[in-house]
C-alpha positions, 0 to 999 in steps of 0.5 A, a space after each residue: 486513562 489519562 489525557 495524551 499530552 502533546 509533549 506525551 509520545 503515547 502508545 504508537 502500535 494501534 497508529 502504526 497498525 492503523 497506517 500500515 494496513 491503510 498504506 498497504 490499500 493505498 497501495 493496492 489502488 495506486 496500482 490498480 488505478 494507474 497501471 491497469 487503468 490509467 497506463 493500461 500497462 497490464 491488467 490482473 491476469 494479462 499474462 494468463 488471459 490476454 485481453 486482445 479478446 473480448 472474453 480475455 478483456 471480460 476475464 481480467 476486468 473482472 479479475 481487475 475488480 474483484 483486486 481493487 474490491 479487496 483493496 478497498 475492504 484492506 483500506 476500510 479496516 485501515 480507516 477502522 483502525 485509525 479511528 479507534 486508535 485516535 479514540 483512545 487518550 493514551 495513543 500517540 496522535 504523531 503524524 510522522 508516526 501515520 505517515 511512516 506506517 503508511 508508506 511502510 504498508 504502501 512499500 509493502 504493498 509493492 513488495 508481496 504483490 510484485 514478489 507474488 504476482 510478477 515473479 513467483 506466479 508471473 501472471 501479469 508484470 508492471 509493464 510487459 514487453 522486452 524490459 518487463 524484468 526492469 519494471 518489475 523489478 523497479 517496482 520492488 526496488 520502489 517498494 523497499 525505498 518505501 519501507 525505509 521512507 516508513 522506516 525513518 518518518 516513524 524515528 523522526 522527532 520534531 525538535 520545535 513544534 509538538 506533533 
């Protein structure tokens, strides 16, 4: 393999995987952190389990944890990914490149789980109560902004400095 050069683009598909899945676990804890802890607008299984109980509290931080586990092995693959892409020589080293593919990831976060969660399984929604309709779907709306943000960060070229 020869050295990446700096006006060289590269091979972009193992930085893109590399920020899509760790978008995608950035996601995941900026939900997880904000809206069940930080807000405490609902938590994994609030609209199943109530948790006015302290078992339905025992139930849905359990669920809580066994989600922000999860996220965290989705971001360390995504840390894996990232390291062994900045690795190879023929891989492009683009920020704009990362940075699009994790707000694409983190979008796409927003729009499986929120499609998932909130609509098709309806077990919790960002914030219940009479508007939860229009949480929910802001938080879709937001995650497809994201994807397009992604979308376009990953076109953008630099016109005076090299990536």
């Amino acid at each position: 393999m020869t050295e990446l050069s700096k006006s060289s683009p590269g091979r972009r598909a193992p930085l893109v995987r590399a920020g899509i899945v760790l978008g995608f676990g950035m996601g995941g804890f900026f939900d997880g952190i904000v809206f069940h802890q930080l807000l405490q607008w609902h938590h994994m299984l609030s609209a199943e389990i109530a948790p006015n109980t302290l078992e339905g509290l025992q139930l849905n931080t359990l669920a809580d944890g066994l989600f922000h586990s999860a996220t965290y092995g989705i971001t360390a693959v995504g840390l894996w990914l990232l390291f062994r892409a900045v690795r190879q020589n023929d891989v492009s080293h683009a920020t704009h490149v990362l940075s699009g593919a994790m707000c694409i990831g983190f979008g796409a976060f927003n729009l499986i789980e929120g499609t998932i969660n909130h609509h098709i399984l309806g077990i919790h929604h960002v914030r219940p109560g009479d508007n939860q309709i229009v949480y929910d779907l802001a938080f879709l709306a937001i995650g497809g902004l994201l994807v397009l943000i992604g979308i376009a960060l990953m076109q953008y070229r630099y016109n005076s400095a090299p990536d």
